[in-house]
Backbone as CSV, one residue per row, in Angstrom:
resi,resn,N_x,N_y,N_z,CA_x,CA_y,CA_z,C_x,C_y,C_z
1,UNK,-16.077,20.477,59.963,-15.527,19.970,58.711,-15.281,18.472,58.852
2,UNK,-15.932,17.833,58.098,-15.703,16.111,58.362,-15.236,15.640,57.121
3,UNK,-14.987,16.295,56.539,-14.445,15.973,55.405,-12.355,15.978,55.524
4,UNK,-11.438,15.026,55.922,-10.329,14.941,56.085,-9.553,15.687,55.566
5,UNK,-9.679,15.910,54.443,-8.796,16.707,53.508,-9.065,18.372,53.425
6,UNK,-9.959,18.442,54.500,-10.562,19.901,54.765,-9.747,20.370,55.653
7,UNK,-8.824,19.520,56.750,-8.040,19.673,57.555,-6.623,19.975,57.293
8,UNK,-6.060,19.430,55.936,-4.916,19.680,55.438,-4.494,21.268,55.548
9,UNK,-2.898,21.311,56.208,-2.513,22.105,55.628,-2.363,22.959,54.347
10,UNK,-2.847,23.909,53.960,-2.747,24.409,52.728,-1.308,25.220,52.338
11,UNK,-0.876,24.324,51.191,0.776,25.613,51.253,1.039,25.686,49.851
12,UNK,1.653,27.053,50.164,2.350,27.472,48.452,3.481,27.826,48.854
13,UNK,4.047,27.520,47.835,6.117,27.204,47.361,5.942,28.626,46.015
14,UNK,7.056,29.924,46.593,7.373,30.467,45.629,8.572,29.880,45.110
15,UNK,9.404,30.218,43.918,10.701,29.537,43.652,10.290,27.924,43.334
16,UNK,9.013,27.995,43.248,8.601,26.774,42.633,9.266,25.863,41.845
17,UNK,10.215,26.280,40.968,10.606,25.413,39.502,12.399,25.280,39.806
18,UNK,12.596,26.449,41.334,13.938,25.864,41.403,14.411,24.519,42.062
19,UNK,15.661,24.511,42.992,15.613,22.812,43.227,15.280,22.890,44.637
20,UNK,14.887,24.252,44.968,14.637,23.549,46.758,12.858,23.381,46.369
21,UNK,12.472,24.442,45.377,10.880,24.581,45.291,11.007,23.256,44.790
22,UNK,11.130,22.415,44.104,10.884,21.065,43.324,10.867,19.869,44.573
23,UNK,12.090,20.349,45.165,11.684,19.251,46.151,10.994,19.087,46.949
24,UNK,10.593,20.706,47.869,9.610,20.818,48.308,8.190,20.215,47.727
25,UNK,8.209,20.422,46.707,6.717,20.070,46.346,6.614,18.403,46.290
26,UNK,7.866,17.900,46.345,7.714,16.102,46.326,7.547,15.828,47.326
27,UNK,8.191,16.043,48.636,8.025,15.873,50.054,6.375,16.142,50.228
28,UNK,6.025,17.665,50.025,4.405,17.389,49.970,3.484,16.669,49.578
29,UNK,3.745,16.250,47.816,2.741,15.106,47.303,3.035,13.649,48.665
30,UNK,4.119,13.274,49.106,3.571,12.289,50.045,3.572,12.406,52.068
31,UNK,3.001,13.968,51.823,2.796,14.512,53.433,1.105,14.179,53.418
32,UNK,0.556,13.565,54.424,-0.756,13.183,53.921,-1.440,14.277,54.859
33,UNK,-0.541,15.347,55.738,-1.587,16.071,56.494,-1.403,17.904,55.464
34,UNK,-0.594,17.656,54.444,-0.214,19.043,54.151,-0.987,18.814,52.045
35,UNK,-0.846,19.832,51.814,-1.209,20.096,50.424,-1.051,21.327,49.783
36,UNK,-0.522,21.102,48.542,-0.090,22.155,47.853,-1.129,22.704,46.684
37,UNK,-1.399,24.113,47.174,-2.612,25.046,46.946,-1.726,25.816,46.032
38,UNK,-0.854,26.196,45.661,-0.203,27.359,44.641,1.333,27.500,44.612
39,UNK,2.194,27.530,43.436,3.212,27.637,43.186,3.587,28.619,42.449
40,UNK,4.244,29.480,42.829,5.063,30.499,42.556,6.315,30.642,41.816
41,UNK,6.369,31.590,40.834,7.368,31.822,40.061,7.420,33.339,39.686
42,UNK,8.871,33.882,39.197,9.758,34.890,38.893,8.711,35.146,37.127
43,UNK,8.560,36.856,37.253,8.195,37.116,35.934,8.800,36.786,35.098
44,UNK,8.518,36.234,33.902,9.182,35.508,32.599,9.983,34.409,32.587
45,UNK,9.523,33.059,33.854,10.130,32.020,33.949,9.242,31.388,32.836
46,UNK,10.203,30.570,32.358,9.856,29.497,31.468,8.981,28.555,31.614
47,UNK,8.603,28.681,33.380,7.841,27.479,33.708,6.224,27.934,34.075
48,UNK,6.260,29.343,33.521,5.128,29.957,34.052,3.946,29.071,33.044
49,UNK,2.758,29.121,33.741,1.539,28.442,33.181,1.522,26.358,32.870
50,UNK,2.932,26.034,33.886,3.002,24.810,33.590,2.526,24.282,35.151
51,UNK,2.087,22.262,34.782,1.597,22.257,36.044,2.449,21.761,36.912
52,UNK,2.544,22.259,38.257,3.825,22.119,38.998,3.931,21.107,39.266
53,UNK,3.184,19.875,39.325,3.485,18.112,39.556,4.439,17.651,38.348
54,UNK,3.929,18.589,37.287,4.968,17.950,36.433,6.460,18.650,36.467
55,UNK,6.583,19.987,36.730,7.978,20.606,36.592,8.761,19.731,37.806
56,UNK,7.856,19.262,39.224,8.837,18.256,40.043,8.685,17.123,40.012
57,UNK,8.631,16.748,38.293,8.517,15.651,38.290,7.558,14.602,38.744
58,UNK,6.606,14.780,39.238,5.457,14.028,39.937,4.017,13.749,38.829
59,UNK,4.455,14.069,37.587,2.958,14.242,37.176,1.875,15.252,37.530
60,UNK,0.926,15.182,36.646,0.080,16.753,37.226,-0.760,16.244,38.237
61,UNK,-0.594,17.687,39.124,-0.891,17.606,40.427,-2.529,19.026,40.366
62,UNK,-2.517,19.596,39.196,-3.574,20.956,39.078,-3.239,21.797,39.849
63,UNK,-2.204,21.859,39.760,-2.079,23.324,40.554,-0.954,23.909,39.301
64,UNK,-1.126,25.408,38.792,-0.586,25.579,37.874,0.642,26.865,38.402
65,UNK,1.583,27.099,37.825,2.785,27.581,38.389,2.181,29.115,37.770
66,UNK,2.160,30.008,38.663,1.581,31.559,38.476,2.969,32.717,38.605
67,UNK,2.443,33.869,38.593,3.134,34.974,39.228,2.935,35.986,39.907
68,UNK,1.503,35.951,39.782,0.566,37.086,41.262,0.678,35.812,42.725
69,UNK,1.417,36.416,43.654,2.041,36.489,44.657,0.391,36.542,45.671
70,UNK,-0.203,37.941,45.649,-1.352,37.942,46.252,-2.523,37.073,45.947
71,UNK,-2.743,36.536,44.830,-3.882,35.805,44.339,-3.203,34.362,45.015
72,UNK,-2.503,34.365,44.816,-1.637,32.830,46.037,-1.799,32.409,47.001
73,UNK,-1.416,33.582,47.911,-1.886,33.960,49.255,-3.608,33.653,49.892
74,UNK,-4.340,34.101,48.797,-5.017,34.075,49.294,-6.228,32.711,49.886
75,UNK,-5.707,31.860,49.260,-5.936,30.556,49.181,-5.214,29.259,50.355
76,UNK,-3.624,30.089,50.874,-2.912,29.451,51.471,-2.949,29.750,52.823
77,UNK,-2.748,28.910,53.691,-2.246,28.556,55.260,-1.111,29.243,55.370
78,UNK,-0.003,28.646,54.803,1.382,28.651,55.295,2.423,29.183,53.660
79,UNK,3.089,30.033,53.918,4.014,29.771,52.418,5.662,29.401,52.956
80,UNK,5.939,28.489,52.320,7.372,28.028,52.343,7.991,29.085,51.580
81,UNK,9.268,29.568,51.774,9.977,30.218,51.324,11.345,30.222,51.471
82,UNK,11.597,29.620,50.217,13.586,29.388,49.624,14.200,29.809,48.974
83,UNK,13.756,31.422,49.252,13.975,31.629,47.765,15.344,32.902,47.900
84,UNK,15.279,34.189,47.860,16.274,35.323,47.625,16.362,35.609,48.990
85,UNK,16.979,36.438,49.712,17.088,37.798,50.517,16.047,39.234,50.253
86,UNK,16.086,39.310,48.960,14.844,40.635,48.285,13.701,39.912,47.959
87,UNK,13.198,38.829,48.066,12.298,38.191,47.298,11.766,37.792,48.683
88,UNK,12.087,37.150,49.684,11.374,36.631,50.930,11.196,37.992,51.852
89,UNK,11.865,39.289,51.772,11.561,40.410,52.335,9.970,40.579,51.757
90,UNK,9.756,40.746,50.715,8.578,40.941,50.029,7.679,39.804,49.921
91,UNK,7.956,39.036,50.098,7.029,37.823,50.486,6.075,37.928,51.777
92,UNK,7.033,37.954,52.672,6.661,38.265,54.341,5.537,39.293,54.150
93,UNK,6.512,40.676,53.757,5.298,41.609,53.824,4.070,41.133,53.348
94,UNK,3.967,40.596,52.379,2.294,40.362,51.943,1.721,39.178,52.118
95,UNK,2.564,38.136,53.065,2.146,37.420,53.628,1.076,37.962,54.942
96,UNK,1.619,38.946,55.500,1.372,39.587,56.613,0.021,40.336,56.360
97,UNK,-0.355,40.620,55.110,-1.465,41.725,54.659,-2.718,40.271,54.354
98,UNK,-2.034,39.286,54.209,-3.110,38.385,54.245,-3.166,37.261,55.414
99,UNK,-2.648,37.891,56.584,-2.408,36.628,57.400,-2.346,35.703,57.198
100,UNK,-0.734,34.967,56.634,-0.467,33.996,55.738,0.559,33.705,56.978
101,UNK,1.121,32.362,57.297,2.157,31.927,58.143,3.340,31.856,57.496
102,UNK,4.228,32.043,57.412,5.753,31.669,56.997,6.940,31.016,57.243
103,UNK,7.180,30.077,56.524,8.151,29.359,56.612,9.377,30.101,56.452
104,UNK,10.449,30.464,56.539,11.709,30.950,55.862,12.840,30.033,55.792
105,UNK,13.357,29.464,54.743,14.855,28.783,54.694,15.602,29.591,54.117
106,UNK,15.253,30.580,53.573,16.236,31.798,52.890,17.171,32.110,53.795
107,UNK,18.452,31.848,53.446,19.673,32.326,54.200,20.234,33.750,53.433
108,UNK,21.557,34.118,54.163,22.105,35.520,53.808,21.289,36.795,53.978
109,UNK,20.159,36.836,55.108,19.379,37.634,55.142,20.165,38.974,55.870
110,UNK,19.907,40.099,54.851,20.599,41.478,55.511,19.723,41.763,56.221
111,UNK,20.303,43.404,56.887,19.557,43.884,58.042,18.072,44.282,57.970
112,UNK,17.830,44.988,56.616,16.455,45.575,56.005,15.682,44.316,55.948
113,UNK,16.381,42.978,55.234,15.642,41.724,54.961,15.265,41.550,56.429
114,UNK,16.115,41.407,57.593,15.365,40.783,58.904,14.684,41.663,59.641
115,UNK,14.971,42.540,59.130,13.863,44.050,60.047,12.010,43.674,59.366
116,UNK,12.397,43.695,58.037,11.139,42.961,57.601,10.278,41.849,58.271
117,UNK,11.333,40.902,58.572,10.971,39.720,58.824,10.084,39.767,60.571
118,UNK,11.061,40.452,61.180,10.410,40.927,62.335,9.270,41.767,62.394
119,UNK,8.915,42.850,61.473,7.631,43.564,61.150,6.608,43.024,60.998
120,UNK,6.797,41.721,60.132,5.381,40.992,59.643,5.495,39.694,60.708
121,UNK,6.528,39.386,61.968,6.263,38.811,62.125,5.222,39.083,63.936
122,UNK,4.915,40.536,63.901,3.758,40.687,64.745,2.694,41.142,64.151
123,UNK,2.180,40.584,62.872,0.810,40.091,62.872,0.859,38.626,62.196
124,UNK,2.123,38.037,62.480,1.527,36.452,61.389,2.781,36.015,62.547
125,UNK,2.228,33.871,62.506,3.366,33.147,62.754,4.794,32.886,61.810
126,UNK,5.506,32.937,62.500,6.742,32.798,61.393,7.761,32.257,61.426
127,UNK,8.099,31.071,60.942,9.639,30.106,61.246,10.661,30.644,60.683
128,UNK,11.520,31.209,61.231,12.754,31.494,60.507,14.110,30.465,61.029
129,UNK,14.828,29.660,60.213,16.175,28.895,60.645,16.908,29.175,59.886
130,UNK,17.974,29.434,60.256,19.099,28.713,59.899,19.339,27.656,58.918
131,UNK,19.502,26.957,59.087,19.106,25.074,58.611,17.699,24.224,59.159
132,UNK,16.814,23.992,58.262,15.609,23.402,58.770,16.046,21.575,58.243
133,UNK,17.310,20.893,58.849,17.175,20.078,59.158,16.844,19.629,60.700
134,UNK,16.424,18.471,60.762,16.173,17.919,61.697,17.149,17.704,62.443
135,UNK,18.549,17.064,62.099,19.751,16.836,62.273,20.247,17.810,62.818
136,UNK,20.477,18.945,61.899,21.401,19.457,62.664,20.957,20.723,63.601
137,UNK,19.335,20.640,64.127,19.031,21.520,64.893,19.235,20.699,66.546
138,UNK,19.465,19.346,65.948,19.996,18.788,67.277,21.726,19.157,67.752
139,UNK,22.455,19.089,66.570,23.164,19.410,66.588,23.650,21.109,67.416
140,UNK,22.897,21.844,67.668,22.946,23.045,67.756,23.074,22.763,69.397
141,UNK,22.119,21.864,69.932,22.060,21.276,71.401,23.342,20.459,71.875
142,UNK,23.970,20.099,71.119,24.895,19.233,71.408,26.476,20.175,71.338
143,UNK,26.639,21.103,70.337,27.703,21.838,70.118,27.871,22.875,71.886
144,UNK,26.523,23.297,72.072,26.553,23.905,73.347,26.427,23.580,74.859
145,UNK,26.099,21.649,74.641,26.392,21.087,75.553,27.623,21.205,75.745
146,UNK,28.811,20.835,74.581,30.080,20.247,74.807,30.667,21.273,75.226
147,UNK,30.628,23.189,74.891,31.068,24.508,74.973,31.323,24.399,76.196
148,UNK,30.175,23.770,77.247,29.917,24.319,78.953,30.652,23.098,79.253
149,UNK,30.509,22.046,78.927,31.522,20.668,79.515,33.015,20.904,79.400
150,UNK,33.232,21.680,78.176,34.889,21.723,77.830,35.442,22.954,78.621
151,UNK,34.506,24.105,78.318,34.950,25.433,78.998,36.094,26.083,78.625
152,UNK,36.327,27.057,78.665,37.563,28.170,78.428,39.107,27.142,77.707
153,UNK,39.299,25.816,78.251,40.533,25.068,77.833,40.653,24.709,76.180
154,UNK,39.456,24.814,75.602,39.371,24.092,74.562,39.435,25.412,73.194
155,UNK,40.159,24.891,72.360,39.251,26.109,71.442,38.818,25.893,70.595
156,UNK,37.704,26.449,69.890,36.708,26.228,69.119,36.979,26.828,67.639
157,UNK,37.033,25.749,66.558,37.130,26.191,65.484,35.484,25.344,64.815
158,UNK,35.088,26.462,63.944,33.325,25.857,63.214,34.102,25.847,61.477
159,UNK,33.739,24.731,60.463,34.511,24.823,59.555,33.138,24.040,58.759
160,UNK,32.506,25.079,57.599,31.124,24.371,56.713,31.744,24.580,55.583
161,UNK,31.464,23.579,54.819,31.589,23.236,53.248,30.388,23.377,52.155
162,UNK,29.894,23.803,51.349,28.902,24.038,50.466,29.442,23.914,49.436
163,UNK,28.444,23.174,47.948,28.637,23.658,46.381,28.956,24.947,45.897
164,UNK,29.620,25.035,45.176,29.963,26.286,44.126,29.261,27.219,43.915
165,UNK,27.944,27.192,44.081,26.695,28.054,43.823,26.088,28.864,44.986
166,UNK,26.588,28.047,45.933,26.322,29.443,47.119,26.388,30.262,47.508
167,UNK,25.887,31.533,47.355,25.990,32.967,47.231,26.893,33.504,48.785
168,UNK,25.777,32.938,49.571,26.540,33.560,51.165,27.505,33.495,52.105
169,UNK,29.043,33.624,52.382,29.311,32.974,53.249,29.885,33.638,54.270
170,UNK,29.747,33.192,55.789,30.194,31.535,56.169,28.500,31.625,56.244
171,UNK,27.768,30.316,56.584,26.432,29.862,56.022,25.784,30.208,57.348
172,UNK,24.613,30.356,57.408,23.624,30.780,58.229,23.483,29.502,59.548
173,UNK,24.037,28.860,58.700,24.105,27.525,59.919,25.173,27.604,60.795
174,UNK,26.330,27.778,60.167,27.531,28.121,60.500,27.993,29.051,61.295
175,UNK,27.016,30.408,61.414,26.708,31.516,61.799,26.074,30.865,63.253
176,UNK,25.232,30.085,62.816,23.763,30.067,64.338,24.979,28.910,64.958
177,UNK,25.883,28.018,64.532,26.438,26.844,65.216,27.674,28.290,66.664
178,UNK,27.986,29.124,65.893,28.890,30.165,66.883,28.106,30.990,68.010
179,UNK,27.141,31.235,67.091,26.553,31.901,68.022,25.990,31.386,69.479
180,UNK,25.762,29.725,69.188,25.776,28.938,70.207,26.333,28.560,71.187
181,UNK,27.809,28.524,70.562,29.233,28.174,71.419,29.242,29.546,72.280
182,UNK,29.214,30.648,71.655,29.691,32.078,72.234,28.585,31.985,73.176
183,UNK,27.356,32.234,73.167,26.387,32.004,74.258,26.722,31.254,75.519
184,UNK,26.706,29.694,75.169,27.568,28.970,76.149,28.270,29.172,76.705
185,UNK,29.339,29.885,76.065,30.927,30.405,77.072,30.706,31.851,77.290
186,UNK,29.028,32.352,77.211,29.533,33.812,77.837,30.461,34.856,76.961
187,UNK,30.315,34.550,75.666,31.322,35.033,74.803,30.372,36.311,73.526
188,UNK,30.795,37.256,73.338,30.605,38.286,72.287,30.503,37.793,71.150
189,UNK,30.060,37.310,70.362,30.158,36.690,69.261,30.711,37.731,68.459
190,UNK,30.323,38.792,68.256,30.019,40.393,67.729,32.238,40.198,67.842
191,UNK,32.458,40.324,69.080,33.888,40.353,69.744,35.112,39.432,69.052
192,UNK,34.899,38.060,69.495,35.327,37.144,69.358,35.475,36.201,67.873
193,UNK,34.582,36.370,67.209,34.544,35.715,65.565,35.842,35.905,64.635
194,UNK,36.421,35.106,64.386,37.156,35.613,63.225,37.012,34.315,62.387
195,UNK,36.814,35.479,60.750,36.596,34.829,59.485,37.483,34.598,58.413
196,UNK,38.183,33.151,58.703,39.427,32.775,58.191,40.275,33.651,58.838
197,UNK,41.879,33.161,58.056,42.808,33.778,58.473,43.979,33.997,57.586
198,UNK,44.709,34.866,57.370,45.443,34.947,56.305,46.891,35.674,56.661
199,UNK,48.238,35.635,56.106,49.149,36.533,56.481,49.703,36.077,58.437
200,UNK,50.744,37.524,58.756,50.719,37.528,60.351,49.893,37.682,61.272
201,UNK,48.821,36.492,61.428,48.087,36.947,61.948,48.173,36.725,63.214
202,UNK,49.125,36.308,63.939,49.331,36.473,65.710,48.899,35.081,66.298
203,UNK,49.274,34.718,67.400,49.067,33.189,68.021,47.744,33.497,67.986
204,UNK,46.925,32.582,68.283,45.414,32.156,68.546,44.757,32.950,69.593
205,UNK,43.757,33.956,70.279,43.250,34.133,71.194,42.821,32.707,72.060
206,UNK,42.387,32.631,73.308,41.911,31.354,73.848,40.200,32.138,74.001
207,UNK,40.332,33.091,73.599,38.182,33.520,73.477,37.513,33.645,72.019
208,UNK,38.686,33.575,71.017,38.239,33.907,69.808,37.546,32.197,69.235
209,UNK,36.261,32.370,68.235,35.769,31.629,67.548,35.727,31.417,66.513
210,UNK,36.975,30.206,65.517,37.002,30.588,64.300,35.812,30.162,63.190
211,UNK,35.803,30.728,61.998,34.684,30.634,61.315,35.031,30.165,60.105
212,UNK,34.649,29.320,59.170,35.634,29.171,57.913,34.806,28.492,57.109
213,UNK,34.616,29.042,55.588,33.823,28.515,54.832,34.436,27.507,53.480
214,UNK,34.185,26.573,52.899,34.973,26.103,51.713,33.665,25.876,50.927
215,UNK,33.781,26.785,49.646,32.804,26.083,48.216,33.747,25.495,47.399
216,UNK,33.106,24.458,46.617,33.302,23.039,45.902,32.288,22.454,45.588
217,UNK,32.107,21.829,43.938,31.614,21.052,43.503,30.235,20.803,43.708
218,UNK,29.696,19.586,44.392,28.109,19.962,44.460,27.780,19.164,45.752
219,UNK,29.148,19.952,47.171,28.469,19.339,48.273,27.215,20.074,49.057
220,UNK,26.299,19.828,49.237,24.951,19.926,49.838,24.859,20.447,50.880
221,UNK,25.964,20.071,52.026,26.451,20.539,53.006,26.914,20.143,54.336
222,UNK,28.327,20.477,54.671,28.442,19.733,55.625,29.225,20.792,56.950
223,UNK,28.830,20.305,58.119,29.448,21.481,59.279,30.102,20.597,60.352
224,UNK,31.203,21.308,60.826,31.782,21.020,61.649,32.414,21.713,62.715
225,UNK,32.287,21.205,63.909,32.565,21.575,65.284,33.607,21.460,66.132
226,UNK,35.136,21.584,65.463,36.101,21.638,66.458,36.441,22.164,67.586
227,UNK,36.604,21.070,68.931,37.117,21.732,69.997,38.826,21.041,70.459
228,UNK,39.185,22.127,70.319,40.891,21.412,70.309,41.614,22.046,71.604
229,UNK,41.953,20.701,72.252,42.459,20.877,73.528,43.798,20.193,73.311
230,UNK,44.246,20.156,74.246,46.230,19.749,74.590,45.583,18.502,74.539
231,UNK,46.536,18.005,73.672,46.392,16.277,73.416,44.942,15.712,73.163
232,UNK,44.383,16.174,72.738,43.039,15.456,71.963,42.166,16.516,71.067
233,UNK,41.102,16.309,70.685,40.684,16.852,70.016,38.999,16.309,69.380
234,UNK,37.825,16.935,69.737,36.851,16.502,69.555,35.996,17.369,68.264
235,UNK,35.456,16.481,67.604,34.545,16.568,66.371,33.473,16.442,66.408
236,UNK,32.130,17.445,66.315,30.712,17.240,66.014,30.239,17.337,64.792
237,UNK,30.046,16.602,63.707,29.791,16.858,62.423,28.522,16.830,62.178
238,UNK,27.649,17.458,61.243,26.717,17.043,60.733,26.848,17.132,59.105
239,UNK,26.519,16.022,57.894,26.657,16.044,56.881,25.314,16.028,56.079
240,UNK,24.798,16.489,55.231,23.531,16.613,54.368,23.625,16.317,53.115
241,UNK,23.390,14.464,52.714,23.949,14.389,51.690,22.439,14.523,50.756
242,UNK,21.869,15.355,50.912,20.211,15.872,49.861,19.418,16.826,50.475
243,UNK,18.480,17.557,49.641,18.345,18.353,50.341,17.045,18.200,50.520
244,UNK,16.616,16.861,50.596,15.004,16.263,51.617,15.472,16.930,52.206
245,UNK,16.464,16.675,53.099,16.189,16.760,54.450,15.835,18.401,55.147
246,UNK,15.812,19.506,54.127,15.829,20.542,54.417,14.148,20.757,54.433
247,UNK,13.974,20.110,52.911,12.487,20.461,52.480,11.350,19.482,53.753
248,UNK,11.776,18.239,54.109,11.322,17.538,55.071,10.832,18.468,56.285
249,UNK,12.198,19.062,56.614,11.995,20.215,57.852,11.200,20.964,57.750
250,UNK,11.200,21.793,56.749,10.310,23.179,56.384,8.750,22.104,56.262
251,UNK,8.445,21.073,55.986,7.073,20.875,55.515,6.894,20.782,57.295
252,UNK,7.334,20.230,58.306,7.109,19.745,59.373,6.844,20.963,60.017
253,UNK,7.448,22.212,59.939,7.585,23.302,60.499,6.086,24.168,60.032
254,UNK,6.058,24.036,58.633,4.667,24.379,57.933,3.187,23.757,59.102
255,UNK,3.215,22.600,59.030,2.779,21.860,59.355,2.063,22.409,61.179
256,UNK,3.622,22.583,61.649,3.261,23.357,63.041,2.576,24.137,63.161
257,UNK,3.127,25.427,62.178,2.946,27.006,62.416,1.424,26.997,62.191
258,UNK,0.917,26.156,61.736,-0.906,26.758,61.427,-1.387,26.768,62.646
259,UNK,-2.255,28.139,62.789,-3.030,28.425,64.097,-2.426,28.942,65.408
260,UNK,-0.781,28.535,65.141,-0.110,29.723,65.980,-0.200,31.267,66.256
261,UNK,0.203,31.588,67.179,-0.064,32.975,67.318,1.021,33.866,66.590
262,UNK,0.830,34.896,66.229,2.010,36.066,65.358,3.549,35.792,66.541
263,UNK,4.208,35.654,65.490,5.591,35.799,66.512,6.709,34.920,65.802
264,UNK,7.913,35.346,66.199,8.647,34.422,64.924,9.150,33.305,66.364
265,UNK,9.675,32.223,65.270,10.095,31.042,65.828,11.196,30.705,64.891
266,UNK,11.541,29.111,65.773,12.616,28.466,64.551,12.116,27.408,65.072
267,UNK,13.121,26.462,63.875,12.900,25.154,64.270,13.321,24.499,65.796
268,UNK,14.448,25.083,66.491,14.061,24.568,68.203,12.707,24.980,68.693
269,UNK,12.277,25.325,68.382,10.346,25.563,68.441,9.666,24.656,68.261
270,UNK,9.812,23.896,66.879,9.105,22.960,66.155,9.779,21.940,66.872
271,UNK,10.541,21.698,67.246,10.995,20.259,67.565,11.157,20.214,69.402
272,UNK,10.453,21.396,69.529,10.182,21.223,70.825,11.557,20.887,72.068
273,UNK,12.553,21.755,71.318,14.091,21.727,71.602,14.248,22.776,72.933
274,UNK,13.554,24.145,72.546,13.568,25.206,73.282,13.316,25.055,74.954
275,UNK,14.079,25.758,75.888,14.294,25.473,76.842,13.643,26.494,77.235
């Protein structure tokens, strides 16, 4: 193939017309190794039969916003997916029937949703994160550096903030930032977690990991890493003031997964974090 643009990634965005699909598709119009082959939408969206450069604002791009899922597929490399818990379960699967790669940023995934995810993900490649920023998958390295430096003296409170509209909480990031610490210290996560606190609830364990979510207004998202020791007290924050930086990730991750072998990953994969 000598033709450059024969080399492009090929990708389709279901949830096309919402705001992670919109942005996604802007980050792509200026990815010069990726391209957007099909956009996806919910039966009886308003945006069905429109062209998706224009619903994100970009002007028409010819690619027109559909709702057969398989006729999508069949055209695409990789599908990004931001969309539901029931909607990326069923995605996967028929990603998998067309050996299609998968992106996942869908958070709040139940048990049936990740049993799925694991099914299709031994016959296709598959990114699943947490948070597909760049930022704060460093962050994930750094929270579990400080766990093993501080050790048993310190205790660990994780405290994420999100907009009003967020269905899940505490956030999938928030979730993977504990599960990190608990790893580090040798700790049960399963054991040790507690989510908020309310009433008599007894002095502090020195093994427990607290968890705590706040929605408000239209923050994007921000996490934090308290370790609080006798007389000081240390902070790892990461803040996300847009949500490039999510769609940035997922195109980079897209980008990877082509030609990989079946098997799921995350972004410490893609960023070549994994130890």
């Amino acid at each position: 193939m000598s033709d450059g643009q024969e080399h492009r990634v090929r990708l389709a965005v279901p949830g096309a017309a919402g705001k992670m699909g919109r942005m996604i598709m802007r980050v792509i119009a200026e990815h010069p190794e990726v391209e957007l082959v099909a956009a996806i939408e919910r039966p009886g969206s308003a945006h069905l039969g429109k062209d998706a450069g224009s619903v994100a604002g970009l002007g028409e791009m010819g690619v027109i916003i559909q709702t057969e899922l398989d006729e999508a597929l069949s055209g695409a490399d990789v599908i990004i997916d931001f969309t539901a818990p029931a909607a990326t379960a069923w995605t996967v699967s028929r990603a998998a029937e067309h050996e299609v790669g998968v992106v996942i940023g869908t958070t709040g995934l139940g048990e049936a949703e990740k049993r799925a995810v694991w099914q299709a993900s031994e016959r296709i490649p598959i990114v699943l994160s947490a948070n597909m920023s760049l930022g704060v998958n460093v962050l994930f390295g750094l929270i579990a550096q400080a766990a093993r430096a501080l050790g048993k003296e310190y205790d660990v409170e994780i405290v994420e903030l999100h907009h009003r509209q967020k269905k899940d909480a505490p956030s999938g990031t928030a979730l993977a930032m504990a599960s990190a610490v608990a790893e580090a210290l040798d700790r049960d996560l399963s054991s040790v977690a507690r989510y908020g606190r309310e009433g008599q609830v007894g002095a502090r364990t020195s093994d427990e990991i607290g968890i705590l979510a706040v929605r408000g207004g239209d923050i994007v998202g921000e996490h934090t890493a308290y370790f609080c020791g006798l007389g000081e007290r240390l902070e790892i924050t990461h803040r996300a003031s847009s949500r490039e930086t999510f769609a940035r990730g997922a195109v980079r991750a897209a980008e990877w997964l082509r030609d990989r072998d079946p098997g799921l990953y995350d972004m410490q994969d893609v960023l070549g974090l994994r130890k």
